[in-house]
C-alpha positions as CSV (number, residue, x, y, z in Angstrom):
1,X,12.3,-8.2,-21.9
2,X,14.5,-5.9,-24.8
3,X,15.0,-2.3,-24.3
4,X,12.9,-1.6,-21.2
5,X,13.6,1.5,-18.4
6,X,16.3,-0.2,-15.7
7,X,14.5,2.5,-12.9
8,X,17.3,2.4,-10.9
9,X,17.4,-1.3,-9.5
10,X,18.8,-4.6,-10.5
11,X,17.3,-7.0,-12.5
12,X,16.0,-9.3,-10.9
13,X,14.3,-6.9,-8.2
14,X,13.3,-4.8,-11.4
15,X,11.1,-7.8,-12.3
16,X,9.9,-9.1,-9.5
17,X,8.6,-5.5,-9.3
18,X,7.2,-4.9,-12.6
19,X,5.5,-8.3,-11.8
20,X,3.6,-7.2,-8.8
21,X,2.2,-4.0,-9.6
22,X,0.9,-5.8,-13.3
23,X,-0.4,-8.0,-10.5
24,X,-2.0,-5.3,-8.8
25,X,-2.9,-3.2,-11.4
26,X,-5.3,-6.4,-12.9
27,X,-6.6,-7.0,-9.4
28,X,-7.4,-3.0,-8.7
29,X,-7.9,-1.7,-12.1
30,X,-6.1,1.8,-10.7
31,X,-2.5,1.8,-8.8
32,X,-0.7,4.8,-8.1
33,X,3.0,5.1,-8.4
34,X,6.0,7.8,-10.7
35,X,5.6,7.9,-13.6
36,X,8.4,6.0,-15.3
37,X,7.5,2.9,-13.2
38,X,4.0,3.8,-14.9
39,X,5.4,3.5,-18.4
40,X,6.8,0.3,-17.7
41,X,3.7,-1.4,-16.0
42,X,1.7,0.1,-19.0
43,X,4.0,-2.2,-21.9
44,X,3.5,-5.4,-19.2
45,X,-0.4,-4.9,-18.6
46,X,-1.3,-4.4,-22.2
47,X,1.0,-7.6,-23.5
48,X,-1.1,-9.4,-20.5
49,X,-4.4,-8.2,-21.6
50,X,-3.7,-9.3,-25.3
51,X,-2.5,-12.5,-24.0
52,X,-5.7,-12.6,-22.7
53,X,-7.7,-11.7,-25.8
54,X,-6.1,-14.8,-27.1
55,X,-7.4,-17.2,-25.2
56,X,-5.5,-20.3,-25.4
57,X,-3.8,-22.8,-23.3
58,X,-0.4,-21.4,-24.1
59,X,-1.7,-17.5,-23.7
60,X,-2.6,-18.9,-20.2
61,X,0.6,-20.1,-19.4
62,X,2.7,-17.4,-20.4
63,X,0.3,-14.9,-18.4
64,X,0.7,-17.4,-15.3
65,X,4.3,-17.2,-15.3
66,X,4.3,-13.6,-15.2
67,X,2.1,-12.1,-12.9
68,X,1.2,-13.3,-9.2
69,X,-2.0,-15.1,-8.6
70,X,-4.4,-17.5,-10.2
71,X,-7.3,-14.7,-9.4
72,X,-5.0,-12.6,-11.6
73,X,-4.6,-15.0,-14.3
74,X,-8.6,-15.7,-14.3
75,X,-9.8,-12.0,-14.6
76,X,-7.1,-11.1,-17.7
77,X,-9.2,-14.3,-19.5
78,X,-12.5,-13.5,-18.5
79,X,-13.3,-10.0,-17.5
80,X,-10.8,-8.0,-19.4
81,X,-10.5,-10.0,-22.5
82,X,-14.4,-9.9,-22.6
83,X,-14.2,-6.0,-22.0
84,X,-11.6,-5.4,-24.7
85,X,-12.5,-7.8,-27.6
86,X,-13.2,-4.8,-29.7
87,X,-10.5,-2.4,-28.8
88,X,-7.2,-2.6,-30.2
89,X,-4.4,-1.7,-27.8
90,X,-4.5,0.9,-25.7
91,X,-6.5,-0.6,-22.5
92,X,-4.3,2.0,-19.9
93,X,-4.4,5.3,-19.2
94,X,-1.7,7.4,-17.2
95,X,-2.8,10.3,-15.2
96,X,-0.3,12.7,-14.4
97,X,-1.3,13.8,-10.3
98,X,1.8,15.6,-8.2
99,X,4.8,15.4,-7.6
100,X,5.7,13.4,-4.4
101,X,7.2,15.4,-1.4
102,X,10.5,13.7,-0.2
103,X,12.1,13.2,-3.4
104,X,10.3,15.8,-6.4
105,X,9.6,12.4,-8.3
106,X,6.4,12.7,-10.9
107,X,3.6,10.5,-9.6
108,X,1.2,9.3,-11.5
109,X,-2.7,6.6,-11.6
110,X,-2.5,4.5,-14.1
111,X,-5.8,2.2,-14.6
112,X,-7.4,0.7,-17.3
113,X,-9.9,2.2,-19.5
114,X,-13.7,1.4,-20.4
115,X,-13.8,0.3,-16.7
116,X,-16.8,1.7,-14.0
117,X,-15.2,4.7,-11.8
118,X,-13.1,5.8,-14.4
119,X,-10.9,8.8,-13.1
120,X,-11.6,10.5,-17.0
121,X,-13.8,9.2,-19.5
122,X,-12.6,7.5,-22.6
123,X,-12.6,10.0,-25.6
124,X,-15.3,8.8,-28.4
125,X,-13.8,7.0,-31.4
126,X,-12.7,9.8,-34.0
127,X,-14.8,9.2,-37.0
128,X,-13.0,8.1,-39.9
129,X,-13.1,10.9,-43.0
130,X,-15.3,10.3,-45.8
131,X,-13.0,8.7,-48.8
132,X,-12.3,11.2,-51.9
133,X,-12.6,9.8,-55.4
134,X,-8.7,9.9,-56.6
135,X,-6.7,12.6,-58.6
136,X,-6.5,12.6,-61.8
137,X,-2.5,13.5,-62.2
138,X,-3.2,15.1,-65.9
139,X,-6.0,17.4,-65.0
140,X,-5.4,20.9,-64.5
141,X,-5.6,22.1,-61.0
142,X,-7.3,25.3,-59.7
143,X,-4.0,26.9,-58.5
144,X,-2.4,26.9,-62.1
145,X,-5.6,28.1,-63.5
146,X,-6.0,30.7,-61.2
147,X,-2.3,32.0,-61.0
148,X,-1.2,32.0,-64.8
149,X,-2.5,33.8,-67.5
150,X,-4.1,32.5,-70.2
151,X,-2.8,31.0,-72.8
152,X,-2.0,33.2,-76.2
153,X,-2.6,31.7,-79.6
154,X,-1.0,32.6,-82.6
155,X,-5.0,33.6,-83.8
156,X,-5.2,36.1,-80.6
157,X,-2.0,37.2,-81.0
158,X,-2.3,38.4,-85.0
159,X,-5.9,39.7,-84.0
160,X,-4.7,42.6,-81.7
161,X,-2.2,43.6,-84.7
């Protein structure tokens, strides 16, 4: 899994874990749990949702053998692939809500975006900025023409004489 957040637990419950709230997350679009376990479910739900985009028999597989449920495995290839075939990553969202009474931890919702019942709207695509014609490196810029002086010639300088 490389360098991943060990939340406190060993490995094998840490991915057992991880497993069912991707799990849950595909099935209910919107879990709430802290916010580091948030992270984490984020990096596993986006990797399923590209496996998705992908579309073949191997994708399938590798998505079956990590979350729970051929339900699961069915919606990642059909319903979010379909709703994500434009977008390029980023298909979660973490809300930051309280912090949780017995133990002070951060809680947060995370739940995909573009979805119905969204908890904040997407932001619109940021247009990209019109494309300047390039530099010329020789040309003189405004700053050196406005700062220094102008230039004295041997004719202007024998004229003031």
């Amino acid at each position: 899994m490389g360098n991943f957040r060990k939340l406190n637990r060993p490995a094998a419950h840490r991915v057992s874990m991880l497993r069912t709230m991707v799990s849950q997350l595909v099935k209910h679009e919107r879990i709430e749990t802290t916010v580091a376990k948030a992270k984490e479910v984020r990096r596993k739900a986006d990797q399923m949702v590209q496996l998705g985009k992908e579309g073949t028999l191997d994708a399938a597989r590798r998505a079956a053998a990590f979350v729970r449920g051929d339900d699961v495995v069915h919606k990642i290839f059909t319903e979010l692939a379909y709703r994500y075939r434009d977008r390029a990553g980023g298909y979660t969202r973490l809300l930051r809500t309280k912090i949780r009474v017995g133990d002070a931890a951060e809680m947060a919702y995370i739940e995909f975006v573009d979805r119905e019942n969204e908890l904040r709207e997407a932001k619109p695509a940021t247009p990209q900025p019109p494309q300047r014609a390039p530099l010329d490196p020789w040309a003189k810029s405004r700053a050196s023409q406005q700062w220094a002086g102008p230039k004295l010639t041997k004719n202007s300088a024998s004229d003031g004489l």
